[in-house]
C-alpha positions as CSV (number, residue, x, y, z in Angstrom):
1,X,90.0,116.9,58.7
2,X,93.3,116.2,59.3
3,X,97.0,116.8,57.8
4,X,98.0,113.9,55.6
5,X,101.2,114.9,55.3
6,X,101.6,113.9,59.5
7,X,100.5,110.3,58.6
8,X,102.7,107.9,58.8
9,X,101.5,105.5,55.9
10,X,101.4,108.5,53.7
11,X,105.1,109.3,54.3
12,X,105.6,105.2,53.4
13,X,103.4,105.4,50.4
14,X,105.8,108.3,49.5
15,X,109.0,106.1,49.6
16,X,107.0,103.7,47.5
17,X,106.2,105.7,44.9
18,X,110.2,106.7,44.2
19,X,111.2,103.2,44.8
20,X,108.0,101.9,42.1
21,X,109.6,104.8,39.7
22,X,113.2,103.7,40.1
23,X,112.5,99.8,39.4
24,X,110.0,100.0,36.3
25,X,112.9,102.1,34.1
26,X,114.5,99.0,33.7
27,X,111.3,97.5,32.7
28,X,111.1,96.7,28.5
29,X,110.4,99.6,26.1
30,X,106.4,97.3,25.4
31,X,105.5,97.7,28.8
32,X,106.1,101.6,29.1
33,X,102.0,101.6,28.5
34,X,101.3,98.4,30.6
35,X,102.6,97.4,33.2
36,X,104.9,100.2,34.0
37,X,101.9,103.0,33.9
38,X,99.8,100.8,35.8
39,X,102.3,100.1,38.3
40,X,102.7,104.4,38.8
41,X,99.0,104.8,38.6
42,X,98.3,102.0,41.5
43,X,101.1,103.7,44.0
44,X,99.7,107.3,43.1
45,X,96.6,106.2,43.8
46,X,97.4,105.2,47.4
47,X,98.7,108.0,48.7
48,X,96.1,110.5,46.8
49,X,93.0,108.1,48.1
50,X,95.1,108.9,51.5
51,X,95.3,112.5,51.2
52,X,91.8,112.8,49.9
53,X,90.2,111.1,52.6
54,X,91.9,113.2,55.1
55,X,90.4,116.1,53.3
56,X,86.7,114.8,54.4
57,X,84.8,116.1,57.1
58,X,83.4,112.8,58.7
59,X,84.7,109.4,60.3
60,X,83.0,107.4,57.6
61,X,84.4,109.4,54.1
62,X,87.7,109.0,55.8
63,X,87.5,105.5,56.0
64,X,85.7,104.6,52.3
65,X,89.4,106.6,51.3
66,X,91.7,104.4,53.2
67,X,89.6,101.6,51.4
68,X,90.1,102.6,48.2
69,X,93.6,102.8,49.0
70,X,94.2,99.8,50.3
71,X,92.5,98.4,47.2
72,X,95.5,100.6,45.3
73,X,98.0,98.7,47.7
74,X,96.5,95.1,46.3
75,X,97.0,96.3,43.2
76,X,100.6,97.1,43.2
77,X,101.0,94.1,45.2
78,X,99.7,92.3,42.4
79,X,101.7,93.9,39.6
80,X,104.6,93.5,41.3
81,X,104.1,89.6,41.2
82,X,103.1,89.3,38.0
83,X,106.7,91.8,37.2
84,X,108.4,89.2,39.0
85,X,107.0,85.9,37.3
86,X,108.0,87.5,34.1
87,X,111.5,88.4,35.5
88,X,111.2,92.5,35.2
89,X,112.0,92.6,38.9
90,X,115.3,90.6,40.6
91,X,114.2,88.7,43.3
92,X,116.0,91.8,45.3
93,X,114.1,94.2,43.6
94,X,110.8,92.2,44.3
95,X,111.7,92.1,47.8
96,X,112.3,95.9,48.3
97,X,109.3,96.8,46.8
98,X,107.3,93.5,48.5
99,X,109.0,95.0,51.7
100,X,107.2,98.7,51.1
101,X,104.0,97.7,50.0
102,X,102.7,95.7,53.2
């Protein structure tokens, strides 16, 4: 067990999470239920798989955590493209939260 709070990639998923709240406000009133929940779920997700797994007693629970986690990260990833193509996110915005999620 360990103290996820120490963890670097916790503290970044962290900063994620308030940058991913910030940009989806703007997002249309339609997608409050799509894309904008899914988008808060997925960055959530990363840092809770993160502090869950540090939580575990062995090597191996640890890991199947940051794996689920990362699968969170290609998640967001992927929303935020598809936010993009439709023009929810400047190509700013995009890049910000691009920036934070690798």
């Amino acid at each position: 067990m360990q103290d996820f709070k120490k963890l670097l990639v916790w503290q970044k998923t962290i900063g994620l999470i308030k940058i991913a709240y910030q940009k989806t406000v703007t997002f249309p009133p339609e997608e409050r239920y799509v894309l904008t929940s899914q988008i808060k779920r997925a960055v959530i997700s990363i840092s809770n798989n993160i502090a869950e797994g540090c939580g575990r007693f062995t090597k191996k629970d640890f890991l199947h955590f940051l794996q689920m986690a990362l699968g969170s990260t290609n998640e967001v990833e992927n929303c935020i493209i598809i936010c993009r193509e439709l023009e929810y996110l400047s190509g700013e915005s995009f890049e910000d939260l691009n920036g934070r999620n690798t």
